[in-house]
C-alpha positions in Angstrom: -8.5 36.0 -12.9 -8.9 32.1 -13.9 -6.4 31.0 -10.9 -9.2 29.2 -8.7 -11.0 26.5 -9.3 -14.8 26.8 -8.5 -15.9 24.0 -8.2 -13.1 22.5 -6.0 -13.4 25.4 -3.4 -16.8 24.9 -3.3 -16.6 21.8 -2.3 -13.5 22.7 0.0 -15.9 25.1 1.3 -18.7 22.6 2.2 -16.9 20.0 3.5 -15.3 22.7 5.7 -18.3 23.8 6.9 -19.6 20.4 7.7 -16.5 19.3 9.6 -17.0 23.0 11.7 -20.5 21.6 12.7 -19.9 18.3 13.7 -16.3 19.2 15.9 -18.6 21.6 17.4 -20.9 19.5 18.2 -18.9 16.6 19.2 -17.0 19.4 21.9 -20.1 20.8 23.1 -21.4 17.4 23.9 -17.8 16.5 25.6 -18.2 19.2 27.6 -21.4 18.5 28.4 -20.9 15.1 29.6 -17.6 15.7 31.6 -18.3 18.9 32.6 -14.7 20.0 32.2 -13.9 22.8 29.5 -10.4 22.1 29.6 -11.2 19.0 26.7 -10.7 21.8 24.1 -7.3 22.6 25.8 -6.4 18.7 25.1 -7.7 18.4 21.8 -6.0 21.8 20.8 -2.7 19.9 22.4 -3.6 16.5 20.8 -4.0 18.4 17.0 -0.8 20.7 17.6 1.3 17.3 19.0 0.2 15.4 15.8 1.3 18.3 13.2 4.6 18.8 15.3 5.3 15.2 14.3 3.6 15.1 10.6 5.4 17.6 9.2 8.5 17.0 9.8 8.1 13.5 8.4 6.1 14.6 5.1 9.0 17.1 4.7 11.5 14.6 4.6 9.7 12.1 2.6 9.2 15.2 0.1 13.0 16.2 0.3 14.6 12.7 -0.6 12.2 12.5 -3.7 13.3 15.4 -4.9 17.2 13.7 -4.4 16.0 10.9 -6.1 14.5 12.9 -8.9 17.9 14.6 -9.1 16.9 18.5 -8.0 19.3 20.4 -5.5 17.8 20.4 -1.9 19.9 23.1 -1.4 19.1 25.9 -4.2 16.3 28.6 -3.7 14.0 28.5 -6.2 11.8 31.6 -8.0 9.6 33.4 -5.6 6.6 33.7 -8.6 6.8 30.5 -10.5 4.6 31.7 -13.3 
């Protein structure tokens, strides 16, 4: 329908894809070395630590713009914007 950009997925897509490969490889050599498959238990720990903290903070920093800006924090907005 026009809504996605080609292009930008595409690319989305491959540099996806590329980042898949190299964590993977970058595990499997982990794993390798230490003999311990518990490192993807960390690293799963390490991400999920990292977004606990992020988005919080991006969420604020995104709510006092929109005071700034002057737009009610408080109001729902429309569920189909278009």
């Amino acid at each position: 329908m026009g809504v996605v950009n080609l292009p930008y997925a595409a690319l989305l897509g491959c540099c996806g894809i590329v980042g898949i490969i190299g964590g993977l490889t970058i595990i499997k050599g982990i794993i390798a070395k230490y003999n311990r498959p518990s490192v993807i238990v960390f690293v799963l720990a390490v991400i999920l630590g990292v977004s606990a903290v992020m988005v919080p903070i991006f969420n604020v920093k995104n709510m006092m713009a929109h005071v700034k800006e002057g737009i009610s924090i408080t109001k729902f907005g429309s569920l189909c914007p278009h």
